[in-house]
Kinemage of the C-alpha trace (Angstrom):
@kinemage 1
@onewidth
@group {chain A} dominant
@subgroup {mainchain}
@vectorlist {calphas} color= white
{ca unk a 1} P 0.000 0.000 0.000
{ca unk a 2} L 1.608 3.110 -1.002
{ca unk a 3} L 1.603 5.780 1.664
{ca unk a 4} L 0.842 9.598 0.808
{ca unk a 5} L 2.638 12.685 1.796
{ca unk a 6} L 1.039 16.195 1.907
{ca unk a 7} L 3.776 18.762 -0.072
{ca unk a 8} L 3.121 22.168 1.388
{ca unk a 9} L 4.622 23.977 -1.561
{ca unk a 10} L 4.054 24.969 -4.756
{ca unk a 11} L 7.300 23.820 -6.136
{ca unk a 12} L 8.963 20.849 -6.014
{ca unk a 13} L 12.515 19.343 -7.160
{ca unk a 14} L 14.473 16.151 -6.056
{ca unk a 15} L 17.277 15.976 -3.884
{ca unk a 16} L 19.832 15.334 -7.341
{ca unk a 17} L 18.292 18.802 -8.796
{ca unk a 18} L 19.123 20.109 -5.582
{ca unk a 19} L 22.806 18.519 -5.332
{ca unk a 20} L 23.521 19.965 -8.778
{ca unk a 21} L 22.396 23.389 -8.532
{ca unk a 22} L 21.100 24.556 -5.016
{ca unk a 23} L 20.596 28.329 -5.742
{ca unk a 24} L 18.232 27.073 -8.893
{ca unk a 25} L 16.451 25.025 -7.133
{ca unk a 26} L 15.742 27.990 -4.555
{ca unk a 27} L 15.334 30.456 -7.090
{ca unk a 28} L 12.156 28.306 -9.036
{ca unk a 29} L 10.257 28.605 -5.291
{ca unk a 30} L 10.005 32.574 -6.437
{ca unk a 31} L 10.873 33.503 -2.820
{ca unk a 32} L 8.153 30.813 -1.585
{ca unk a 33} L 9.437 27.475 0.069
{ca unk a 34} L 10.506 24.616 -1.954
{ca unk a 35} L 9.420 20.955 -1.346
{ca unk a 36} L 12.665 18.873 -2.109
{ca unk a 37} L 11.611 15.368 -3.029
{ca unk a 38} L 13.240 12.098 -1.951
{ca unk a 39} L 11.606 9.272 -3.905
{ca unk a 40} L 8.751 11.357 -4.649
{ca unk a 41} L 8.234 12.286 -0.508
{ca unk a 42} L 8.946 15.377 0.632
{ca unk a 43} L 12.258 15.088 2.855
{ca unk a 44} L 12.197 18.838 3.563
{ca unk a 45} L 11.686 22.530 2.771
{ca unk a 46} L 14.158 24.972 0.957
{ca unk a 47} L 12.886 28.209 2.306
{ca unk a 48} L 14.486 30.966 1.263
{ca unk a 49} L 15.953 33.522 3.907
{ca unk a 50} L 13.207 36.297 3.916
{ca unk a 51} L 10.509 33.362 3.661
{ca unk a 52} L 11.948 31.702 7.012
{ca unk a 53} L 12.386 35.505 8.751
{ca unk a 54} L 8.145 36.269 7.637
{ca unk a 55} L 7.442 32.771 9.476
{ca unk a 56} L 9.206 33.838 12.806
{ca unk a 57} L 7.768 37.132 13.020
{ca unk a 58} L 4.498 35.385 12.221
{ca unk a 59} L 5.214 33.171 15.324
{ca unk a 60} L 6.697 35.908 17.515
{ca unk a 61} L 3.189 37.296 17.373
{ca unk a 62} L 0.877 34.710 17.373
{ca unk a 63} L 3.187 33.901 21.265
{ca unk a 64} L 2.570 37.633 22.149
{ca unk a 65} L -0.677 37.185 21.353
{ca unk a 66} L -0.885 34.006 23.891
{ca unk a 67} L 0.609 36.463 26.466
{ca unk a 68} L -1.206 39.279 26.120
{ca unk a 69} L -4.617 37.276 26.443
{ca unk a 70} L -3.516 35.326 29.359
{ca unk a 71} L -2.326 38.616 31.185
């Protein structure tokens, strides 16, 4: 039974792509993440510097948030 893996990008490329060019595999994501494929399963993410910084900020406030509400 073959099992099924969500990919949580838009863009995809294996991890060979990824060994021969890294900065083109990054580059196709358009500043979004990039799923990188092992055996057609997403192994991990690619995400690109300002991508990653957006996600912590996003976090950073959604904890804030916590604290504020818990006083």
């Amino acid at each position: 039974m073959a099992t099924t893996h969500t990919i949580l990008a838009d863009i995809s490329a294996g991890i060979s792509e990824l060994k021969k060019n890294p900065m083109a595999v990054v580059e196709q994501g358009d500043g979004a993440p990039v799923a990188i494929l092992n055996r057609n399963q997403p192994v991990f993410y690619a995400v690109p510097a300002k991508a990653y910084e957006l996600i912590m900020d996003k976090l950073e406030d959604v904890e804030l948030a916590g604290i504020v509400r818990t006083g």
